[in-house]
N, C-alpha and C positions, 0 to 999 in steps of 0.2 A: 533462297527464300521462297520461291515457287514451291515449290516439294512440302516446305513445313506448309506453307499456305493452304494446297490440296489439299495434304493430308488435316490439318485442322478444320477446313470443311468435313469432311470425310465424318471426324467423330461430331463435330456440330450437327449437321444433319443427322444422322444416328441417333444422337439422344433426343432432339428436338422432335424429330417422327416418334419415336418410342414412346416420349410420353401426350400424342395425342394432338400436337402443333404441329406446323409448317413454319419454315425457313425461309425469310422476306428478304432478307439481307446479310450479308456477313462482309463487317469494314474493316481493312487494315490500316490504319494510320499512327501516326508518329515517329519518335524517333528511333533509331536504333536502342538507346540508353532510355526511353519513355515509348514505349509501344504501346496500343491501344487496341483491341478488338472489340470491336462492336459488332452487337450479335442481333438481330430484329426478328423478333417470333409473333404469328397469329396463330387464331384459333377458330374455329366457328363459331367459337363464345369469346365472350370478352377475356381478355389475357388479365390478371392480378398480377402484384407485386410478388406477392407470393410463390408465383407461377415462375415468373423472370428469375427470382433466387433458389428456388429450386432447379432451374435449368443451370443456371451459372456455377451453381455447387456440383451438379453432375458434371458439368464441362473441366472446371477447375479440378476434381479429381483424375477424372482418362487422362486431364495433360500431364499432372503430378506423378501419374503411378506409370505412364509412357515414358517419360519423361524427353519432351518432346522439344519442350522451350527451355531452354539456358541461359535465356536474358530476365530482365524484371520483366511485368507488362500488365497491363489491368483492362479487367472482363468484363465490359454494359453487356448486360441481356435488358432489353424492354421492348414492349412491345410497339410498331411503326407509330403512331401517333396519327391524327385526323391530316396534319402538312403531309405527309408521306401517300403517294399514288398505289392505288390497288393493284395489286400484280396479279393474283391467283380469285380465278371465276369463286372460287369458293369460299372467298373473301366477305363476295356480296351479300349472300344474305340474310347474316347479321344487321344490314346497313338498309333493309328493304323502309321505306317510307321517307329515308333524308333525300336533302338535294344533294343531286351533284354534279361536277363541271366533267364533261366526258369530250375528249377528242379520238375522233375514229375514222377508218378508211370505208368509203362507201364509192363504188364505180369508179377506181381509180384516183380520187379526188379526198381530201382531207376534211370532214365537218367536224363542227362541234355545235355542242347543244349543253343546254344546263335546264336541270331538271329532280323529277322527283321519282327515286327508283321505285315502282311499285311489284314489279316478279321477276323474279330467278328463272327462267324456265327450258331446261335444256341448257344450248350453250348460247341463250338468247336473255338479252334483258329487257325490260319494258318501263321505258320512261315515260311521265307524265311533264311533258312541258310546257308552256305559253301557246305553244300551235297546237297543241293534242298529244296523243299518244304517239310514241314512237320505239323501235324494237330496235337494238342492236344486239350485232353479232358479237361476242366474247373477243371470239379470235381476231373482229375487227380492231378493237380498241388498243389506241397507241397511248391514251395517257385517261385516268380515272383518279378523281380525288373528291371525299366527301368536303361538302360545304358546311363552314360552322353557320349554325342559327341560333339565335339569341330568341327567337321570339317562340 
């Protein structure tokens, strides 16, 4: 199962860069007789429904015409949702003015801060929080997730 796994990545990513996304996740789960792949795609714009089954129709073809999988199994493309932590800097600036709960490595030591992303710049962000402005590093960050607001 390794081997198909890679290689299943292999074409998922392929089609996912081709047309213009990035690849947030890719899950293997269920059973042997009920497998399931789950596929999580961004964009620098908002992802559509549209978007996700034109990916999944591309996907579902490479496996078909490879013929790669010999079991049943069934394909989610969607994209992470607001519960799902940002993985890729280039995530952010679509998300520039929400809050959000950010845990990061600063001097060997773990903080967090919850805040209001206000710039992208470099591989640096700049949060507005309850104490002032404050900048982190990209590469610092161990966990990022927008906050929902109602108001």
């Amino acid at each position: 199962m390794n081997q198909l796994k890679e290689n299943i990545q292999e074409i998922v990513q392929g089609i996912v860069e081709k047309n213009g996304y990035f690849l947030i996740d890719l899950i293997f789960r269920g059973s042997e007789t009920n497998r399931v792949f789950e596929i999580f795609i961004d964009g620098e714009n908002n992802i559509t429904a549209e978007d996700c089954a034109k990916i999944s129709r591309e996907i579902n073809s490479i496996l078909s015409e490879h013929e790669l999988i010999d079991f049943s199994y069934r394909l989610d493309v969607s994209s992470p949702g607001v519960e799902r932590p940002l993985k890729f800097l280039k995530q952010f600036p679509k998300h520039l003015n929400r809050k959000f709960e950010v845990s990061f490595n600063q001097n060997e030591e773990i903080k967090k801060l919850t805040g209001k992303l206000l710039k992208v710049e470099g591989d640096y962000l700049l949060f507005l929080t309850k104490n002032g402005e404050e900048m982190v590093n990209f590469n610092n960050i161990l966990n990022a997730k927008v906050l929902i607001s109602f108001s």
